[in-house]
C-alpha positions in Angstrom: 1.1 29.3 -0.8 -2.5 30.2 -0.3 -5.5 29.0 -1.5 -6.1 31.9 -4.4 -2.7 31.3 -5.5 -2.7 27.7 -6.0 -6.1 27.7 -7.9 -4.7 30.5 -9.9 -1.9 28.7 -11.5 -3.7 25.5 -11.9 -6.6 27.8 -14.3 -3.5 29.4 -15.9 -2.5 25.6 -16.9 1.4 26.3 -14.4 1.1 22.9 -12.6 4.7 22.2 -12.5 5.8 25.7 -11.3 2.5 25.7 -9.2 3.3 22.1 -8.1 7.2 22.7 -7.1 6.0 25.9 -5.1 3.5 23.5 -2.8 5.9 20.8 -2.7 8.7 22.7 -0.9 6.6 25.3 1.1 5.1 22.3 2.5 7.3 19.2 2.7 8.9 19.8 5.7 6.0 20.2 7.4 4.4 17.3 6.4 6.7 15.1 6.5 7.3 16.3 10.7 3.8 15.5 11.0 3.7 11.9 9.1 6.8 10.9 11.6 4.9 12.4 14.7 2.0 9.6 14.0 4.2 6.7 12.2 7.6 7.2 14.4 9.6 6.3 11.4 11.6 8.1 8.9 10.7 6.1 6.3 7.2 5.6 6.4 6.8 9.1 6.8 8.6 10.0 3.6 6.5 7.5 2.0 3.3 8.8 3.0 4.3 12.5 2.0 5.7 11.6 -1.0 2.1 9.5 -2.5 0.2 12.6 -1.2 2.4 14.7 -3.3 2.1 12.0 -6.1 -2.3 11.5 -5.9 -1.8 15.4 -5.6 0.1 15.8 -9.1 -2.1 13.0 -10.6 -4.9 14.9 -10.2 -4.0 18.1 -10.6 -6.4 18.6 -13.3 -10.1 18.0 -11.6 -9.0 19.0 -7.9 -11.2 21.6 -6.0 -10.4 22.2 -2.8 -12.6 24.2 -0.7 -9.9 25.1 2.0 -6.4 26.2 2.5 -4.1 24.0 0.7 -1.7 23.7 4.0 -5.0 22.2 5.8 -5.8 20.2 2.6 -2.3 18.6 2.8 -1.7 18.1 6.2 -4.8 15.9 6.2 -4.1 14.0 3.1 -1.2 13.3 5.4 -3.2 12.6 7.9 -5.4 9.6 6.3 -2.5 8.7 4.5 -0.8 7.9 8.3 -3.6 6.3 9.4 -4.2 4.1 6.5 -0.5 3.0 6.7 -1.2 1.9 10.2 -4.1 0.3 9.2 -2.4 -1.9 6.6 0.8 -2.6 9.1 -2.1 -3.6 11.6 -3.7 -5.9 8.9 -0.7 -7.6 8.0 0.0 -8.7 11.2 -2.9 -9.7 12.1 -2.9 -12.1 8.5 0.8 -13.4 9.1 -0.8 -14.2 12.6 -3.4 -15.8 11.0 -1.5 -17.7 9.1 1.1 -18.8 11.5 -1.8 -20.4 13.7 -3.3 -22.0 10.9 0.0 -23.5 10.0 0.9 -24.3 13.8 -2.8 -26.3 13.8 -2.0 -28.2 10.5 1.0 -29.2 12.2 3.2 -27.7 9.2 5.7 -26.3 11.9 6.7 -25.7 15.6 7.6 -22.6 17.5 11.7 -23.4 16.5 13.4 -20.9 14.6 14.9 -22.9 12.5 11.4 -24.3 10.8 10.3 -20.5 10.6 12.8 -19.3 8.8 12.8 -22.7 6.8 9.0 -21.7 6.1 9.6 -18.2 5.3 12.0 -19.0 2.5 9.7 -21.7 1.3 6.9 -18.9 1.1 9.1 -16.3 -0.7 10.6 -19.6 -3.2 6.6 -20.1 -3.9 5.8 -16.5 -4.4 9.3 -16.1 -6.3 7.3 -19.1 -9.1 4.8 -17.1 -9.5 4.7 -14.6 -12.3 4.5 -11.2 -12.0 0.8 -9.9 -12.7 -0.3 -12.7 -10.9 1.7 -12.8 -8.1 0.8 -8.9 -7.2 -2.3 -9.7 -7.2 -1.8 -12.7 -4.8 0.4 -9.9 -2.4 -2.2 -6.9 -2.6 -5.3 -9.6 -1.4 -2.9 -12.0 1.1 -0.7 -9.2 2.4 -2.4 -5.6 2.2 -6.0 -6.9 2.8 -7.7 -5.1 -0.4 -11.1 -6.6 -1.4 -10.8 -7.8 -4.6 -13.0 -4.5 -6.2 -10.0 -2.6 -4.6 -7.5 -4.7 -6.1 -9.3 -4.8 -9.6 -9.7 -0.8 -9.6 -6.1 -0.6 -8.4 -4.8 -2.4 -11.2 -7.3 -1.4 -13.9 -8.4 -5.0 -14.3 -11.8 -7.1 -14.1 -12.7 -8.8 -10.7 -12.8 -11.8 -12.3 -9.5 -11.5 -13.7 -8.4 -10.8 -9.9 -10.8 -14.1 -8.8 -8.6 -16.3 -11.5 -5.0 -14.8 -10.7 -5.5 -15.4 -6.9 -6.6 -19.2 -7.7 -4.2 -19.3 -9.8 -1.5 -18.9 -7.3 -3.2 -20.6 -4.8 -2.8 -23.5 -7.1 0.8 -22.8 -7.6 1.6 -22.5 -4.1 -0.2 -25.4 -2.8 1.5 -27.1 -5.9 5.1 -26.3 -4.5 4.6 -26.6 -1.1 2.7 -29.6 -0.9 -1.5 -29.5 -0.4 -1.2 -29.5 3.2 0.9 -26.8 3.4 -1.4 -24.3 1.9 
């Protein structure tokens, strides 16, 4: 679909028909490139599939100076490299938190106490209630700021300052103060 046509049935108010046009003249496409920078399956549908969902979101104030093909395929694009971005940052916090834990002395390079860790983790997260545990998981494990976070979720950063101590408090609580 090209660029005229697109705009055309967004003025005539035909985003669903306009919409279900783009999405299978283009998916394929897409979703080749997404695996040619993630190598997975997976992630690659994922990434396709939340520029295809921003793209219907905001369907209503989008004005794209270009082809949409081009506008797509670099949606795709960020949306790759900011998935790689995230991957990279968790690591690099589970790393960060393994060496903290190796220094406190919590556990040793076994296995076993890993995995015995790991389980305490998810039990402590698991205590948590919802709102405030995905707020705990999008600062610890995606590495949003807390403006991020707040904006995300439509809340106050203050509200996201409280929730994290909150579980901080909760965790430390069930895994013992020097755990956490």
């Amino acid at each position: 679909m090209e660029k005229n046509d697109f705009f055309r049935y967004l003025r005539e108010k035909k985003y669903a028909k306009a919409f279900e046009l783009l999405y299978y003249d283009n998916y394929t496409d897409l979703f080749k490139y997404a695996y040619g920078i993630l190598r997975s399956e997976e992630k690659a549908k994922d990434v396709v599939q939340t520029v295809f969902s921003k793209l219907w979101e905001r369907r209503e104030r989008l004005d794209i100076d270009e082809r949409v093909g081009a506008y797509l395929a670099r949606a795709v694009y960020y949306g790759a490299i900011n998935q790689i971005r995230k991957e990279k940052t968790e690591r690099m916090h589970e790393e960060g938190v393994r060496d903290e834990l190796y220094s406190r002395g919590v556990f040793s390079d076994s296995a076993v106490e890993t995995n015995e860790l790991r389980e305490r983790l998810a039990q402590a997260l698991d205590t948590l209630p919802e709102h405030c545990r995905e707020v705990f998981c999008l600062s610890r494990f995606t590495g949003l700021k807390r403006k991020e976070i707040a904006d995300k979720l439509g809340i106050s950063v203050k509200t996201v300052d409280t929730q994290i101590y909150r579980a901080l408090k909760k965790m430390r609580s069930f895994l013992g103060n020097d755990s956490f």
